[in-house]
N, C-alpha and C positions, 0 to 999 in steps of 0.2 A: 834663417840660418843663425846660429849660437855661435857667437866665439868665446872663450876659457881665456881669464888673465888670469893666473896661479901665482899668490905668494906664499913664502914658507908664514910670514908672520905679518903682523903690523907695521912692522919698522922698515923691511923690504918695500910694501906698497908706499911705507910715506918716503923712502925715496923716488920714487916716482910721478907719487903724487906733488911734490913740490918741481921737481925739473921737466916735467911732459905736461901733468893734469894742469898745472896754473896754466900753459898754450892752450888748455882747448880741449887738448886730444890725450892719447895714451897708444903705446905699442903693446900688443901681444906677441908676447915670444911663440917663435917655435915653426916649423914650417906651416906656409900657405896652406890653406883646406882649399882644395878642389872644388870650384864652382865660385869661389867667392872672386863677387866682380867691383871694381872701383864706382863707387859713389850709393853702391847697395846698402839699404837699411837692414841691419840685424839686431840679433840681443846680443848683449855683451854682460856674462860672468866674469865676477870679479870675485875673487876667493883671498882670503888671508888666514892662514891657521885654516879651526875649524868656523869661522864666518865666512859670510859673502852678502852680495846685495845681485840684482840683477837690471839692466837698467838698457834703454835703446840708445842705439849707437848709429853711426854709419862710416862704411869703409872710406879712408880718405886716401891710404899709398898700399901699394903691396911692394913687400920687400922679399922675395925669392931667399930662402934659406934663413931668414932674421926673425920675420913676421909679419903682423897688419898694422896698419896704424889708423886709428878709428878716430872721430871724432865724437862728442860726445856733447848735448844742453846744459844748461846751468845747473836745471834739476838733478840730472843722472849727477853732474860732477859733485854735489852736495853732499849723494846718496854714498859716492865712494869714498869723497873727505872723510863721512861720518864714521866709515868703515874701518879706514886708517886712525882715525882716534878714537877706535873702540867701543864707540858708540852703539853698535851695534854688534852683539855678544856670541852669538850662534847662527848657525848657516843657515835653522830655523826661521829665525827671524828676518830672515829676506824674503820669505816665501811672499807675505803680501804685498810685497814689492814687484815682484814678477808681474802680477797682470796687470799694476801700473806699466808697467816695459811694456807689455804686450799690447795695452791701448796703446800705446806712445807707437809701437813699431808700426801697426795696424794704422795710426792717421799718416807717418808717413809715408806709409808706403801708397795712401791715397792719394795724396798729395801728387808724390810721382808718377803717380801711373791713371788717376783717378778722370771721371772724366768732367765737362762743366762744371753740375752741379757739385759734383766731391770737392772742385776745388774751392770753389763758393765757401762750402761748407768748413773747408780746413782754414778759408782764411779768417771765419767768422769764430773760430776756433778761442776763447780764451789765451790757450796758452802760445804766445808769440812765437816761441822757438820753432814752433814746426812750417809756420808761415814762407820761410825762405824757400822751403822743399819745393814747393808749387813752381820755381821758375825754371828746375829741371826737369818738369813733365811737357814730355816733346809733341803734345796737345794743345799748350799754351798761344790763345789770339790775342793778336796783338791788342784788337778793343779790351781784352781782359787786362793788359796791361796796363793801359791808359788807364781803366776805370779803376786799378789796383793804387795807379799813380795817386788816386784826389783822396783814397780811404786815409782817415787818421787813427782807425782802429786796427793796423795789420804792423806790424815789428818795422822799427826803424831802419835794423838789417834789410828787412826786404826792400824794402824802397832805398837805400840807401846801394846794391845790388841794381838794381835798376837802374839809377841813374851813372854809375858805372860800366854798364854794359850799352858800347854801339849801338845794336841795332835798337835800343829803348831809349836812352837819354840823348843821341844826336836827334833823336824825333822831336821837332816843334812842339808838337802838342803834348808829347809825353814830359818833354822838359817843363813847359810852363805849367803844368799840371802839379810835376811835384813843387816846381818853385815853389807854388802857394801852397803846399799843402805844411801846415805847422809843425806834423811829425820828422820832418826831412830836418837832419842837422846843420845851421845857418851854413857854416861851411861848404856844403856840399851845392847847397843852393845857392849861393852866392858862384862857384864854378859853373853851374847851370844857366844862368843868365846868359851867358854866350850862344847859348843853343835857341835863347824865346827870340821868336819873330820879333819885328820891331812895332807891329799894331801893342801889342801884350808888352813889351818893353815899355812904354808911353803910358800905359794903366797902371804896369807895377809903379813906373817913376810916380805916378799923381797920386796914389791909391794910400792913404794913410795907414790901412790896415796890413799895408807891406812890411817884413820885419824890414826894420830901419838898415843893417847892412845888404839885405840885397835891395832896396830901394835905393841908397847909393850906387850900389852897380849898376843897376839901371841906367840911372841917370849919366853914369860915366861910359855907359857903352852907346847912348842915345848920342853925345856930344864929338863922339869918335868919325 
């Protein structure tokens, strides 16, 4: 599915682009199109004058009578800053943008919907951004999880998503997993200590190669 953001000009979208685009996301005005379902991948047209770019998206709110509000990758948001400062001259010129979008839309939608191997695939995927999508396909094993936990190659978001959600980070094994894994931000890992068993609590406390604040927690949850 396409959805249409239309501005009269430049100046229009860089309103928006500074108070919506820096969050994340962007609204499309205008009524709901029929069929569009919350957390669905689509393409998102973005028009200014006679320019535009095109770029994947995904639905994050529906607003009855206002519009969608889509979220959108670092990439895509790049693509439409550049749009807003002109960078990009005629509508023309977005054309070989489109089947970047349309790769982009095609991995996530594997991602969601995709099976084992696709996921595999999407998380061995270069571009990190699409990495998250995988933890909304309602195919997801929990060994996949774990084994997702120890990768230092898959988006800090994902794992970061992971250890925030119940059924994954109060898991023993899923928590001591990410604790070590380097890519998790110390923060997060250091709140995860509370979830490792106390065999794996006693390795982290000893283990040199612990980053040094959750080797403290360790130690201070071992003495508790």
């Amino acid at each position: 599915m396409r959805l249409v953001a239309s501005y009269p000009d430049r100046a229009a979208l860089e309103v928006d682009v500074t108070q919506q685009l820096a969050k994340g996301g962007l609204l499309v005005r205008g009524e709901v199109p029929a069929g569009v379902e919350l957390f669905a991948a689509v393409e998102l047209e973005v028009t200014a004058g006679d320019a535009a770019v095109t770029v994947a998206a995904q639905v994050l709110q529906k607003f009855p009578g206002i519009g969608v509000a889509v979220g959108v990758d670092a990439a895509a948001r790049a693509q439409i800053e550049a749009l807003a400062r002109g960078e990009i001259a005629a509508a023309a010129a977005a054309r070989p943008r489109a089947n970047h979008a349309a790769e982009m839309l095609d991995k996530i939608q594997r991602a969601l919907n995709g099976d084992r191997d696709a996921r595999q695939a999407v998380l061995r995927d270069p571009n990190r951004t699409i990495h998250v999508h995988v933890l909304r396909n309602p195919g997801l094993q929990l060994d996949e999880v774990a084994a997702i936990a120890r990768m230092t190659t898959v988006s800090t978001e994902l794992l970061t998503q992971i250890a925030g959600r119940r059924e994954y980070g109060h898991r023993p094994e899923i928590a001591i997993a990410l604790v070590r894994n380097p890519t998790l931000p110390v923060p997060v890992a250091v709140e995860l200590v509370a979830r490792v068993n106390e065999a794996d609590l006693k390795l982290l406390a000893k283990d040199n190669r612990t980053r040094e604040p959750i080797q403290r927690a360790a130690r201070k949850r071992l003495l508790r």
